[in-house]
C-alpha positions as CSV (number, residue, x, y, z in Angstrom):
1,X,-15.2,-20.3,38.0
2,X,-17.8,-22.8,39.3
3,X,-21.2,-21.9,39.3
4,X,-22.6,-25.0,41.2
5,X,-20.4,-26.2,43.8
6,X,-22.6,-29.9,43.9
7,X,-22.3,-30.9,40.9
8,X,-19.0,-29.0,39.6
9,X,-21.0,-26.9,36.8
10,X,-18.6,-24.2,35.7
11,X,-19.6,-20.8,34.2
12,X,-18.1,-21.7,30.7
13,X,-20.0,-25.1,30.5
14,X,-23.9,-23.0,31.6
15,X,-22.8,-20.4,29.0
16,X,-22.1,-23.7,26.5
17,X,-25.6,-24.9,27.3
18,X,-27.1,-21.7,26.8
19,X,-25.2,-21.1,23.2
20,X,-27.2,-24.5,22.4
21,X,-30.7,-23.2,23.2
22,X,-31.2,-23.2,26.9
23,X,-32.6,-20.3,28.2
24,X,-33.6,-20.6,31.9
25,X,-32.7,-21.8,35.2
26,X,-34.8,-25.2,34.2
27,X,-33.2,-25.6,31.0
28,X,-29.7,-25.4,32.3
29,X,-30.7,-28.0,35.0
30,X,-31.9,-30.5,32.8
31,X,-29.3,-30.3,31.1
32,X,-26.4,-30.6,33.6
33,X,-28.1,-31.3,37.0
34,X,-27.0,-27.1,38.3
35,X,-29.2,-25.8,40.5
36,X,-31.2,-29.4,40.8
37,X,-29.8,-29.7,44.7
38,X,-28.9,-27.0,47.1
39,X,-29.9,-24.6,44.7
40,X,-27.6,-21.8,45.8
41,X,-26.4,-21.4,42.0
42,X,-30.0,-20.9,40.8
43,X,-29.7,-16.7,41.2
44,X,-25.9,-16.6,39.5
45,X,-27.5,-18.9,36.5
46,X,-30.0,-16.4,36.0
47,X,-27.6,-13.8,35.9
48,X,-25.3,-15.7,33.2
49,X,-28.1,-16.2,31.2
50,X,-29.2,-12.5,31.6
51,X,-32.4,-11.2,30.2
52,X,-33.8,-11.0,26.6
53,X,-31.1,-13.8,25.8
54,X,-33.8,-15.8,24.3
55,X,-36.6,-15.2,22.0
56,X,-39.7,-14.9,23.2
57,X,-41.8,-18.3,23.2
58,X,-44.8,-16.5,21.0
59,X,-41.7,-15.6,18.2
60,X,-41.2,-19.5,18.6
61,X,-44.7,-20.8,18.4
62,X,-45.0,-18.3,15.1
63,X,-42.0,-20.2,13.6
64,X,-43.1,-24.3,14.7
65,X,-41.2,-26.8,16.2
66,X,-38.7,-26.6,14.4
67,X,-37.4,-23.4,16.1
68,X,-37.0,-24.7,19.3
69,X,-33.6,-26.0,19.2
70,X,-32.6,-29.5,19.9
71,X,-32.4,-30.9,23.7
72,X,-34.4,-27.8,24.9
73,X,-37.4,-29.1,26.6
74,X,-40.6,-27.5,25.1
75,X,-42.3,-25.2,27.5
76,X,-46.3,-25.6,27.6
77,X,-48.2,-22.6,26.9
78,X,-51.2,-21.6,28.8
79,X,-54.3,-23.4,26.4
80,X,-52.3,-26.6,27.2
81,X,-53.2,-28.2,30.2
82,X,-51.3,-28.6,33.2
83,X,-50.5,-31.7,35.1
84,X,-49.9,-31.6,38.7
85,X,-46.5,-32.8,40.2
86,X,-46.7,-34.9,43.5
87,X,-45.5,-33.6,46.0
C-alpha cells in the first residue's frame, strides 16, 4: 500500500528504511523524499514507525558514533548549538 501518494513511497520500502536505522518522520524523508511535499503521509509514517522503535539518543551518545547507523543523519543534542533555517 502507498504511504505517500507524491512520491510513490510504499509501506514496505518506509519499513525498509526504518530496518536500516531511520527512526522518525525526518529520517524517512531524507531518505526517500515521503512526507517532504504535501505532507499528508507524515501521521501514517509515524504510525509505521510506532513508538520505542528506536533507542533512545542518550543510549546512543553512551555507545559513540559508531552506534548511529549508516545514512541516518545525526540528531544535535541540546549543548550543541542551533543554526537557524531561513525562512
Amino acid at each position: 500500500m502507498y504511504v505517500c501518494s507524491c512520491f510513490g513511497i510504499t509501506e514496505k520500502q518506509v519499513r525498509e528504511h526504518a530496518d536500516s536505522g531511520a527512526c522518525t518522520p525526518r529520517q524517512i524523508a531524507g531518505a526517500c523524499k515521503a512526507g517532504t511535499d504535501c505532507g499528508s503521509c507524515v501521521r501514517r509514517i509515524q504510525a509505521l514507525l510506532g513508538r520505542g522503535a528506536c533507542p533512545r539518543r542518550e543510549s546512543l551518545d553512551a555507545l559513540g558514533p559508531a552506534a548511529v547507523p549508516a545514512g541516518v543523519p545525526a540528531v544535535a543534542s541540546a549543548s550543541e548549538p542551533r543554526v537557524a533555517e531561513a525562512a
